[in-house]
C-alpha positions as CSV (number, residue, x, y, z in Angstrom):
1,X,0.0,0.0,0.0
2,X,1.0,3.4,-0.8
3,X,1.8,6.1,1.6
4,X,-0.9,8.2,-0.1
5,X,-3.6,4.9,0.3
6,X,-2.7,4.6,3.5
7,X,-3.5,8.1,5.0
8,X,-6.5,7.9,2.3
9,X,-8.1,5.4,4.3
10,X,-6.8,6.2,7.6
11,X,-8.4,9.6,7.5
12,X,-11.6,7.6,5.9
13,X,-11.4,5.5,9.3
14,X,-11.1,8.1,11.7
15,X,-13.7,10.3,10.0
16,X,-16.2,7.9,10.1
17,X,-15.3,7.2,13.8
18,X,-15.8,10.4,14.4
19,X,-19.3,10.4,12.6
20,X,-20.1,7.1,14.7
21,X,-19.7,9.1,17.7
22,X,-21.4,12.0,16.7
23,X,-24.3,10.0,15.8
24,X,-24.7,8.3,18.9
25,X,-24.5,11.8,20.9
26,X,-26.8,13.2,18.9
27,X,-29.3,10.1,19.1
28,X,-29.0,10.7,22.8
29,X,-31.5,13.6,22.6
30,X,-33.3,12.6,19.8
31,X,-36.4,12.0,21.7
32,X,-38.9,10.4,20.5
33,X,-42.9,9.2,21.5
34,X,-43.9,5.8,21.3
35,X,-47.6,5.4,21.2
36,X,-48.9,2.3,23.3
37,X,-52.2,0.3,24.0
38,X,-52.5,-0.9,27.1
39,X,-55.0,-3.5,28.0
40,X,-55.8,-3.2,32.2
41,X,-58.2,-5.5,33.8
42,X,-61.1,-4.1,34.9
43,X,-60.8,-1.0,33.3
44,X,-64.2,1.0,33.6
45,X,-65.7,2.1,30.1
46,X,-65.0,6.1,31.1
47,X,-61.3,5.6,31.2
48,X,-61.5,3.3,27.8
49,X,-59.3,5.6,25.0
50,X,-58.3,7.8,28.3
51,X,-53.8,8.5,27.8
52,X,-51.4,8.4,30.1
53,X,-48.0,9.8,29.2
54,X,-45.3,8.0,31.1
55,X,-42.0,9.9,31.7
56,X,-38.5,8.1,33.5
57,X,-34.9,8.4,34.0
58,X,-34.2,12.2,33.0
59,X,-30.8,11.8,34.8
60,X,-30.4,15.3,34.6
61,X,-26.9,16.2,35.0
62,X,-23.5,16.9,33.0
63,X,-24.9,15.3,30.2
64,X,-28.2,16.0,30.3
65,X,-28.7,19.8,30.2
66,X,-31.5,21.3,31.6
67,X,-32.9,22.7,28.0
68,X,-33.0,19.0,26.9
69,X,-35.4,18.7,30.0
70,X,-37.4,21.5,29.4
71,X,-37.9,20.2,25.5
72,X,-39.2,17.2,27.2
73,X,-41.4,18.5,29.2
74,X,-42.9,20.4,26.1
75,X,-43.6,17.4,24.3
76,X,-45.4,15.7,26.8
77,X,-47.5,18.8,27.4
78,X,-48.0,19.1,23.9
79,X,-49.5,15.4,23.8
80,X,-52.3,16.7,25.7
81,X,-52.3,13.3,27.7
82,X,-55.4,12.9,30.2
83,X,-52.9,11.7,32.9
84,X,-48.8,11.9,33.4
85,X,-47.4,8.8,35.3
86,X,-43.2,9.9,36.3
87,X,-41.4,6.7,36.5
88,X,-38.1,8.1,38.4
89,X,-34.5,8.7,38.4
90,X,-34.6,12.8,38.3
91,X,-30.9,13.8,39.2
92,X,-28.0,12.2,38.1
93,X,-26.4,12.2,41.0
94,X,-25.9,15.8,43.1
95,X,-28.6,17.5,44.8
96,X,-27.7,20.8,42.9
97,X,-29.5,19.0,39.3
98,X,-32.5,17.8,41.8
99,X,-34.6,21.4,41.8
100,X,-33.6,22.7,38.7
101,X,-35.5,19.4,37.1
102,X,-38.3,18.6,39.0
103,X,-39.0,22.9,38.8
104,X,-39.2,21.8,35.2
105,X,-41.5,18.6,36.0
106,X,-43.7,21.1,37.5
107,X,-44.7,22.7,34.6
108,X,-46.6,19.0,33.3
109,X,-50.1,19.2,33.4
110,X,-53.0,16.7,32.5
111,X,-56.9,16.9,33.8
112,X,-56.1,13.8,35.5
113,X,-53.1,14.8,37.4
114,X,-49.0,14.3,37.6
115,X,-47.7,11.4,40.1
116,X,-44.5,10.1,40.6
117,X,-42.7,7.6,41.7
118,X,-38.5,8.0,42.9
119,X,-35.6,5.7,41.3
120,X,-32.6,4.5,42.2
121,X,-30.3,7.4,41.4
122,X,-33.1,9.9,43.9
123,X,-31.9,8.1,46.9
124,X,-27.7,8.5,45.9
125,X,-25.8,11.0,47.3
126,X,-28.3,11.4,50.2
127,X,-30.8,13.6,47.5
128,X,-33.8,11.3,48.1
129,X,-35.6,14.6,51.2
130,X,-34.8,17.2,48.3
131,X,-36.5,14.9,45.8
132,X,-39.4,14.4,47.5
133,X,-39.2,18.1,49.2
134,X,-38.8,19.7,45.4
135,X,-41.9,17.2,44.3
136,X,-44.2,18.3,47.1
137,X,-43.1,21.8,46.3
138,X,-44.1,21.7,42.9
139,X,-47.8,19.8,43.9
140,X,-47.0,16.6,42.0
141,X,-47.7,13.9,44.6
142,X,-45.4,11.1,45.0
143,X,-46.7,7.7,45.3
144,X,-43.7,5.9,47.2
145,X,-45.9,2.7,48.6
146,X,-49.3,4.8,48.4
147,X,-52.1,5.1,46.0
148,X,-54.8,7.3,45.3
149,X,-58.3,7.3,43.0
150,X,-58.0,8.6,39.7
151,X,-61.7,9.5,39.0
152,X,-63.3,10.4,35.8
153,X,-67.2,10.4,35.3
154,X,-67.7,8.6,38.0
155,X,-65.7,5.8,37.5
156,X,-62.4,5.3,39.3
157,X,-58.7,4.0,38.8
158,X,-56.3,2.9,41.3
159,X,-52.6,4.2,40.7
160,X,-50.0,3.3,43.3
161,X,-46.3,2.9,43.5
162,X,-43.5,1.3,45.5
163,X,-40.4,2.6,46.5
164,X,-36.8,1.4,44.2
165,X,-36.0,-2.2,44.8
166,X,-32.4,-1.3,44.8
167,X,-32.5,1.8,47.0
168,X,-35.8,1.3,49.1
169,X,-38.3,-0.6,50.3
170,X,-41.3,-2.5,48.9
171,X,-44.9,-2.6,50.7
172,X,-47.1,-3.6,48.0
173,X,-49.9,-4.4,50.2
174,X,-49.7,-0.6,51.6
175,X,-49.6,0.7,47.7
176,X,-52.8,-1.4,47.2
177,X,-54.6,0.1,50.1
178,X,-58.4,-0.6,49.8
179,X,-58.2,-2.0,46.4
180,X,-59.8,-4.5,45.6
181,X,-59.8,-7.8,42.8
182,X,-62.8,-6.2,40.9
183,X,-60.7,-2.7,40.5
184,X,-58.2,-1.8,37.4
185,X,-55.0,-0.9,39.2
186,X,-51.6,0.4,37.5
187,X,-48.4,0.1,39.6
188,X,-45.4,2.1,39.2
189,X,-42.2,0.8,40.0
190,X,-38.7,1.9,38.5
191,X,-37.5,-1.1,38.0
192,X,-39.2,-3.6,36.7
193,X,-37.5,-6.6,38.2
194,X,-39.9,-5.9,41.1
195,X,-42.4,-7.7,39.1
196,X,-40.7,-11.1,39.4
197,X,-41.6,-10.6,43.1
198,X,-45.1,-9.8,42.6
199,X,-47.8,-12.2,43.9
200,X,-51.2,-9.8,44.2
201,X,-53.4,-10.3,41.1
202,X,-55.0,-7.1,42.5
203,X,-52.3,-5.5,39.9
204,X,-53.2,-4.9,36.6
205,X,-50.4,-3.5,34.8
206,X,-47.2,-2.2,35.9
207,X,-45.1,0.8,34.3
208,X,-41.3,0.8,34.6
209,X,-37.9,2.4,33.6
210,X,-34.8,2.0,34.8
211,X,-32.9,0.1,32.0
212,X,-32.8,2.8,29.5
213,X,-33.5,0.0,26.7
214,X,-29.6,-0.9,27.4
215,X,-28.8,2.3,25.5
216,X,-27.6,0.5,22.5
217,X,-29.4,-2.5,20.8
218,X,-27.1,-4.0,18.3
219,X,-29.3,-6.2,15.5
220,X,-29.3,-9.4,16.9
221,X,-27.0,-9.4,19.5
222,X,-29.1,-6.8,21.5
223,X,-28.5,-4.6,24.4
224,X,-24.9,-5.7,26.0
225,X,-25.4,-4.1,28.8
226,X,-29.1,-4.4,31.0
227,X,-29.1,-3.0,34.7
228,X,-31.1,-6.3,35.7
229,X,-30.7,-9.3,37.3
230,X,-33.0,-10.9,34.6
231,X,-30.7,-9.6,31.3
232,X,-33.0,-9.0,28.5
233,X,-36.1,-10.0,29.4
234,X,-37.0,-6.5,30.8
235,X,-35.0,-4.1,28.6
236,X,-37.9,-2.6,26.9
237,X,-41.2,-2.5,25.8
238,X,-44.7,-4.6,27.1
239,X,-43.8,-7.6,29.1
240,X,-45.6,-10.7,30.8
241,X,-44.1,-11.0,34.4
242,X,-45.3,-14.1,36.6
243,X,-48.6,-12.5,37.9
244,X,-48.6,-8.7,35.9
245,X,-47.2,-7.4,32.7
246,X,-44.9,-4.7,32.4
247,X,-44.2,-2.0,30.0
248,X,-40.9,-0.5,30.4
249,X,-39.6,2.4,29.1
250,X,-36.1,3.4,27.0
251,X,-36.5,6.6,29.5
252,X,-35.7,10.1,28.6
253,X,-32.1,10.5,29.9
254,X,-28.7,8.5,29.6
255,X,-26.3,7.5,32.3
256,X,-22.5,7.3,31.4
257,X,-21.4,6.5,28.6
258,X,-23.8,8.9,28.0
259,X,-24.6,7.8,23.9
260,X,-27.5,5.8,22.6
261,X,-27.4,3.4,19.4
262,X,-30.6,2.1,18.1
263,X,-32.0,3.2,21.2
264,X,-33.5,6.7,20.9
265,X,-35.2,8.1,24.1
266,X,-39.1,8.2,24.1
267,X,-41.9,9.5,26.5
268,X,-44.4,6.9,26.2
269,X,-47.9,7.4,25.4
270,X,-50.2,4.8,26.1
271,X,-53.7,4.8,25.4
272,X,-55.7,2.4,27.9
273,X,-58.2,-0.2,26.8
């Protein structure tokens, strides 16, 4: 080979590298919605075609700028959605990236309401007070082991949550509350390898984040890389756990390295049926 070959295609090589990288930064924040049908037990006939708009793992931080937020936040306004579920994982890690986001959360609004539930990464650093403190603050209630109604012409919903399984604690039975078999319940839990643990058919249907999709899902090989302790099985989309499905998001932010490659980010918007 040529001298003149060889820096030919060694400035071919490191331009498309370059280009590779580039592309998976900039798919990082090319957010995208992904409109859902979700079948819940029970559901009454008035919340039939009713949306919910279900937001996780902003991770705002050094690589997730507050304007990416905001744009976010936008979207999911712009949906209209009758109700916003928010699956978690706020900050990165820091408490000075907790208020600056969830002042942005604030700004959601659906007829129905805004609830949330806190991930893993709200409880590092000791931030989990100022997440909950800057949630309260803003009037979105959080639903750590707690439900409430969700009423529309006089029919009603049960949404609940439970705190992280990595960073918290579980009481399903307290989440439940006065729910019964004949309700249609919808359970928020960051991750979703809680669900291998639930046993109460009282749940319906379960919304999750947590493993970002993997971040990058290679054809056929997959996601590499899954935060769970059940590897792919949970790394996106609707899924049947032992006694509840499951649909679980790609999430909104990135954690380090902070690219995504056939992965884009998405709020999800899931019409129930």
């Amino acid at each position: 080979m040529t001298r003149r070959k060889f820096l030919q295609r060694t400035t071919l090589a490191a331009l498309g590298s370059a280009m590779g990288v580039a592309y998976t930064l900039m798919e990082a924040k090319w957010l995208n919605v992904n409109r859902v049908t979700l079948t819940i037990p029970n559901l009454p006939e008035a919340f039939k075609g009713k949306t919910v708009a279900f937001m996780a793992d902003l991770h705002h931080g050094p690589y997730v700028p507050l304007p990416y937020i905001r744009h976010a936040v936008d979207m999911a306004n712009a949906l209209k959605p009758d109700l916003i579920a928010l699956g978690g994982d706020y900050p990165h890690r820091g408490v000075a990236y907790v208020a600056p986001c969830i002042h942005e959360l604030g700004r959601l609004r659906a007829p129905l309401g805004v609830y949330a539930v806190l991930g893993n990464h709200d409880h590092y650093d000791g931030v989990q007070p100022h997440v909950s403190a800057a949630l309260r603050s803003v009037g979105i209630p959080e639903l750590t082991n707690r439900g409430r109604w969700i009423e529309a012409d006089g029919a009603r919903l049960w949404l609940c949550g439970v705190g992280d399984y990595w960073q918290d604690t579980q009481d399903l039975p307290a989440a439940l509350g006065c729910a019964t078999a004949n309700d249609a319940v919808i359970l928020l839990s960051h991750n979703p390898d809680y669900v291998e643990e639930i046993t109460d058919s009282r749940v319906g249907m379960v919304l999750s984040g947590h493993t970002h999709g993997g971040q990058v899902d290679l054809p056929i090989i997959g996601a590499p890389v899954v935060p769970s302790i059940y590897g792919q099985k949970y790394v996106h989309g609707l899924v049947q756990g032992p006694v509840a499905p499951v649909f679980v998001t790609r999430g909104i932010g990135t954690i380090t390295p902070p690219v995504r490659l056939f992965c884009r980010p998405e709020i999800v918007l899931a019409t129930l049926a």
